[in-house]
C-alpha positions as CSV (number, residue, x, y, z in Angstrom):
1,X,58.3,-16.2,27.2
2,X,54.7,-16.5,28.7
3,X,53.6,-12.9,28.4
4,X,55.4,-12.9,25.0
5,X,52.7,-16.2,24.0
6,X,50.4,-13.5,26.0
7,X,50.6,-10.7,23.6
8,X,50.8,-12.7,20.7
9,X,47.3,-14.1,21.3
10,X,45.9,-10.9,22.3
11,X,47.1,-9.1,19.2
12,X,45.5,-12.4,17.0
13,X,42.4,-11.9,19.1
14,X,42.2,-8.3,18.3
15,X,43.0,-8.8,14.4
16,X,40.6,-12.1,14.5
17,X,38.0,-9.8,16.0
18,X,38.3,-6.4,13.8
19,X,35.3,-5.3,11.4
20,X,36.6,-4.4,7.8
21,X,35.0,-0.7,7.3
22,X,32.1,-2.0,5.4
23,X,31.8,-4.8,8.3
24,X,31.7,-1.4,10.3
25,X,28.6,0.2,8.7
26,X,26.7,-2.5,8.5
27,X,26.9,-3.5,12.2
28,X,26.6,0.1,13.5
29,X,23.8,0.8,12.1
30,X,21.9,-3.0,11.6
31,X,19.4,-2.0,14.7
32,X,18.3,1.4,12.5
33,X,17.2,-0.6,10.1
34,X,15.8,-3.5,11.2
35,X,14.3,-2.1,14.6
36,X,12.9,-3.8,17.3
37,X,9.2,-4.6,16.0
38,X,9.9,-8.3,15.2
39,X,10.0,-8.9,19.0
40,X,6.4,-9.3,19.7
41,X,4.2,-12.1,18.4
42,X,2.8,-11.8,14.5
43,X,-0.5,-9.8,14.7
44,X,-3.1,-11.9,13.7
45,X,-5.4,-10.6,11.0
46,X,-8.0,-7.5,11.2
47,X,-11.3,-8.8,12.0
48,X,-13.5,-9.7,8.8
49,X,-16.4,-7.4,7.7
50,X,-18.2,-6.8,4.7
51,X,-18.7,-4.1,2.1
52,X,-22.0,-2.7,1.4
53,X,-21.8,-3.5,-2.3
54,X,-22.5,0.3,-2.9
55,X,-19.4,1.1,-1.8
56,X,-17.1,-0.8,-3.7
57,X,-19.9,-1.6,-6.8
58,X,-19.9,1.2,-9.8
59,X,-23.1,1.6,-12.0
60,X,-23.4,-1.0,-15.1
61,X,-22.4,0.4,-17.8
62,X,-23.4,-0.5,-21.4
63,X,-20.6,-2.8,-22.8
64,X,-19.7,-2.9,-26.4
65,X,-20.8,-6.3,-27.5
66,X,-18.0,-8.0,-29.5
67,X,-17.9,-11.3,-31.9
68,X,-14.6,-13.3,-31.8
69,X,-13.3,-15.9,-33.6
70,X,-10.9,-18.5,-32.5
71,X,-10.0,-21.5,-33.9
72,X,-13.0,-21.4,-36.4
73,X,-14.9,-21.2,-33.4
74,X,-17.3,-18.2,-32.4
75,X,-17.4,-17.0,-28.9
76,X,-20.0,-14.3,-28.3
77,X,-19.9,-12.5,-24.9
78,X,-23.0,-12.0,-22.9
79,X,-24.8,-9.1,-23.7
80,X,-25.6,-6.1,-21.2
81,X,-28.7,-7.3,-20.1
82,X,-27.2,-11.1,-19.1
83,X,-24.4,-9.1,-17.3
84,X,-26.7,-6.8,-15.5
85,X,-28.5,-9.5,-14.3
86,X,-25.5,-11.2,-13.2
87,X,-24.2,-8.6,-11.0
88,X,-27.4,-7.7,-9.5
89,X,-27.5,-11.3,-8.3
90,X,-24.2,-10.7,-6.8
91,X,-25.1,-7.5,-5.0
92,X,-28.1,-9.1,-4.2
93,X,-25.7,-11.8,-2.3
94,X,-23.2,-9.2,-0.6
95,X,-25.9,-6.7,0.6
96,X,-28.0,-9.9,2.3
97,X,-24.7,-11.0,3.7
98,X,-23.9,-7.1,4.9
99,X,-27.4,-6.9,6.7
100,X,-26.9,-10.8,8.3
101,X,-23.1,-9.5,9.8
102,X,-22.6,-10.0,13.3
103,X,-22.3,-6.4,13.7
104,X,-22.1,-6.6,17.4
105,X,-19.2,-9.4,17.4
106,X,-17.2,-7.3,15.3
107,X,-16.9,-4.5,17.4
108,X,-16.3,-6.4,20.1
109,X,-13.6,-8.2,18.6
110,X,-12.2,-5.0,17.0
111,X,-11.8,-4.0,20.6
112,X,-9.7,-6.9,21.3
113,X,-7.7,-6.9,18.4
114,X,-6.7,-2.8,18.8
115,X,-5.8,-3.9,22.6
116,X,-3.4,-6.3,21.1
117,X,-2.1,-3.7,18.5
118,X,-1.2,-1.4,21.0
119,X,-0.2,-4.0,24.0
120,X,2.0,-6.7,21.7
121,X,2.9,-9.7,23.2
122,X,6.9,-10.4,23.0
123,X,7.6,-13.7,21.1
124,X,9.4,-16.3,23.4
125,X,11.0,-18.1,20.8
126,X,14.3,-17.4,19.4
127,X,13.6,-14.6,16.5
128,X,15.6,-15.1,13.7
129,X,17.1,-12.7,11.0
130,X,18.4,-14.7,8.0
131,X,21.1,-12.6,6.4
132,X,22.9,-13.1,2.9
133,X,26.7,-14.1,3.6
134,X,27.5,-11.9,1.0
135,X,27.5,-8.1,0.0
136,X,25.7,-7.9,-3.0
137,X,26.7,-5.7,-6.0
138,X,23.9,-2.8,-6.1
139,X,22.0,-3.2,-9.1
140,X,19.8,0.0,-9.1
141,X,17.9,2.1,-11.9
142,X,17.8,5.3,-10.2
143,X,17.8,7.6,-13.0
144,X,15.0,10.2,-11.9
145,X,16.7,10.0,-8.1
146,X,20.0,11.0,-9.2
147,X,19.1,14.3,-11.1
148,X,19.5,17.6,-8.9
149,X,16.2,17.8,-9.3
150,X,15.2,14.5,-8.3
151,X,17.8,14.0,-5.5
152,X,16.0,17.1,-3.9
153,X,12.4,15.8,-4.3
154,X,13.0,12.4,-3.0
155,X,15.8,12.5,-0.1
156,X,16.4,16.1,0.2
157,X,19.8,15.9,1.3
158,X,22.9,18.1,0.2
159,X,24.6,17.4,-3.2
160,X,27.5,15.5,-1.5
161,X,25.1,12.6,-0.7
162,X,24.1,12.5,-4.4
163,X,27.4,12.3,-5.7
164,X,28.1,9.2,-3.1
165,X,24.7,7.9,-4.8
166,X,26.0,7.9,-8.1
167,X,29.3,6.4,-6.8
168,X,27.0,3.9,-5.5
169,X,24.7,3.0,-8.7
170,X,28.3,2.8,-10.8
171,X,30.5,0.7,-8.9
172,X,31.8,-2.3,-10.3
173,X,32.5,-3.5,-7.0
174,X,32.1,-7.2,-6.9
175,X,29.9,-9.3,-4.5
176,X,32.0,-9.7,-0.9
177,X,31.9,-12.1,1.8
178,X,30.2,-10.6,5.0
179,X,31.1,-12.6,8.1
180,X,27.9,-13.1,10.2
181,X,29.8,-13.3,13.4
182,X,31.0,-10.0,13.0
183,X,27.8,-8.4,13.5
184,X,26.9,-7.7,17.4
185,X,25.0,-4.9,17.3
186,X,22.0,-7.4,16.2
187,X,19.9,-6.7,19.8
188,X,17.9,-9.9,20.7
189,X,18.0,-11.5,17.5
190,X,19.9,-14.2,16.2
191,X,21.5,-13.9,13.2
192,X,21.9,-17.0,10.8
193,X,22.7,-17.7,7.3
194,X,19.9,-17.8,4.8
195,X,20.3,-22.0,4.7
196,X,19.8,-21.9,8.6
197,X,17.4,-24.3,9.3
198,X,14.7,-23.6,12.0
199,X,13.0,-25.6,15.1
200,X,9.7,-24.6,16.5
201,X,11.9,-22.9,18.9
202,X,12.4,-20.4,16.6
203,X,10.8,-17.8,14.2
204,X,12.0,-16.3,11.4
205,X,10.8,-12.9,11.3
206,X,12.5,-11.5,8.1
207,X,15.7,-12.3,5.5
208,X,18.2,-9.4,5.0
209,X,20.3,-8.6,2.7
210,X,23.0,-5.1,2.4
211,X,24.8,-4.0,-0.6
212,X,28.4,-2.9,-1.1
213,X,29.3,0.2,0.4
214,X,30.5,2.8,-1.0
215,X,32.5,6.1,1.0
216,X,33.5,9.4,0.4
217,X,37.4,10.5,0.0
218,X,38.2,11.4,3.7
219,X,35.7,8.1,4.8
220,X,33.1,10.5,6.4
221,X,30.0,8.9,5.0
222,X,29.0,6.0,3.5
223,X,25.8,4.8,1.5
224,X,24.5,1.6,0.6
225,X,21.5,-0.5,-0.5
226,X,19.4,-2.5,2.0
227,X,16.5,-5.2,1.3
228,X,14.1,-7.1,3.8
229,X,11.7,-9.5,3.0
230,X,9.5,-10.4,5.9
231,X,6.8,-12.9,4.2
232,X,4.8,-13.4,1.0
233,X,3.6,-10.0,-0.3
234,X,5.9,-7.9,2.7
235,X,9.3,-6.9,1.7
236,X,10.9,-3.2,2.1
237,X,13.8,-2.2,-0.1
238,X,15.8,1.4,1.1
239,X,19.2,3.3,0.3
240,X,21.0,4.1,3.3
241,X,23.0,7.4,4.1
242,X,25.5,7.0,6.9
243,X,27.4,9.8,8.4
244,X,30.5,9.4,10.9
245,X,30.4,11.6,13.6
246,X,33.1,11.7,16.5
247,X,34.1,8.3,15.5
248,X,30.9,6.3,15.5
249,X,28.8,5.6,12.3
250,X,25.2,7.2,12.4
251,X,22.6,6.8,10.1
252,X,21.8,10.0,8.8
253,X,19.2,9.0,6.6
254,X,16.9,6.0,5.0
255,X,15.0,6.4,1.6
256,X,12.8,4.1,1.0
257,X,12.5,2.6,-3.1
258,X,10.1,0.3,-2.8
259,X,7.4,-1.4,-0.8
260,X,5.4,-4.9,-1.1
């Protein structure tokens, strides 16, 4: 009776413990995308320095002077000569401020900040990945990308991988839960929910979210839609071509779409 109670909680444990074959994708190749990067401690900014305004600063152009009349009222732009005179000021004020930098400091602090580029320090807090609980339906205007000829130009892969690309921008596959727990292949980070909320323990380095997947007949590669946002102004959004290869899931390719 015992190992009878035995086998019955391993088989539960082995069922409880089983990745659906989207769960599957995902976790085997979560580290390819992500990478290892958000590790180290945040970079701090570039040292500061100025323009010479002749670098950045065009010649003054005439400008067509124009009359407008709103609300009865009559607005009349500055004319070229008030505007010239305006900028000059300003050029005035960044060429003073070029010729006054702490040229020196700079460099010297450029020094530092390269070290640190190229010697990170790793973060000791707990670095967090906030994922989306669900698979999200892809919603993707890809027309150009799923021509022969634009398939080619952008991801250069065989026609197979296009067709799984259309299969992907048509599917009316609804949004699916994705159980967090399941992912192991997640390295060093932890992996929370998007509502997880943080101590100054830890960091949240970036929020992740994956599509549906969709396969191929005989279940020999998969593609799907990944998004990362990593702060204001810093997101990354790629399609993802996975191939399975004696068994394991390998990413065979990433495709970038956009970039912030």
């Amino acid at each position: 009776m015992r190992n009878f109670l035995l086998l019955i909680a391993t088989v539960l444990t082995g069922c409880s413990t089983q990745l659906t074959p989207e769960q599957g994708v995902i976790n085997a190749t979560f580290m390819d995308m992500v990478g290892t990067h958000y590790y180290n401690e945040p970079l701090p900014p570039p040292p500061y320095k100025p323009n010479h305004p002749d670098s950045i600063y065009n010649e003054i152009e005439g400008e067509i002077e124009l009359t407008l009349e709103l609300n009865g009222e009559v607005y009349e732009p500055n004319d070229s000569l008030t505007l010239a005179k305006e900028w000059e000021l300003e050029r005035d004020g960044l060429l003073t401020e070029f010729h006054n930098f702490n040229w020196k400091q700079y460099e010297e602090d450029s020094i530092e900040w390269i070290k640190l580029l190229n010697n990170p320090t790793r973060d000791r807090r707990n670095v967090v990945l906030k994922v989306y609980d669900s698979l999200i339906a892809p919603n993707l205007d890809l027309k150009y990308r799923l021509t022969e000829k634009g398939f080619r130009a952008n991801i250069n892969l065989e026609d197979s991988w296009r067709q799984l690309l259309i299969k992907l921008v048509n599917t009316d596959l609804n949004n699916e839960y994705l159980k967090l727990e399941k992912l192991t292949n997640v390295g060093d980070y932890q992996i929370h929910p998007v509502d997880f909320e943080t101590t100054e323990k830890d960091r949240v380095a970036a929020t992740l979210t994956f599509s549906r997947i969709v396969f191929n007949e005989d279940r020999t590669k998969a593609c799907y839609f990944y998004k990362e946002f990593c702060g204001h102004l810093c997101g990354y959004g790629y399609l993802v071509f996975v191939e399975r290869t004696e068994g394991t899931w390998k990413l065979k390719k990433k495709h970038q779409l956009w970039i912030s």
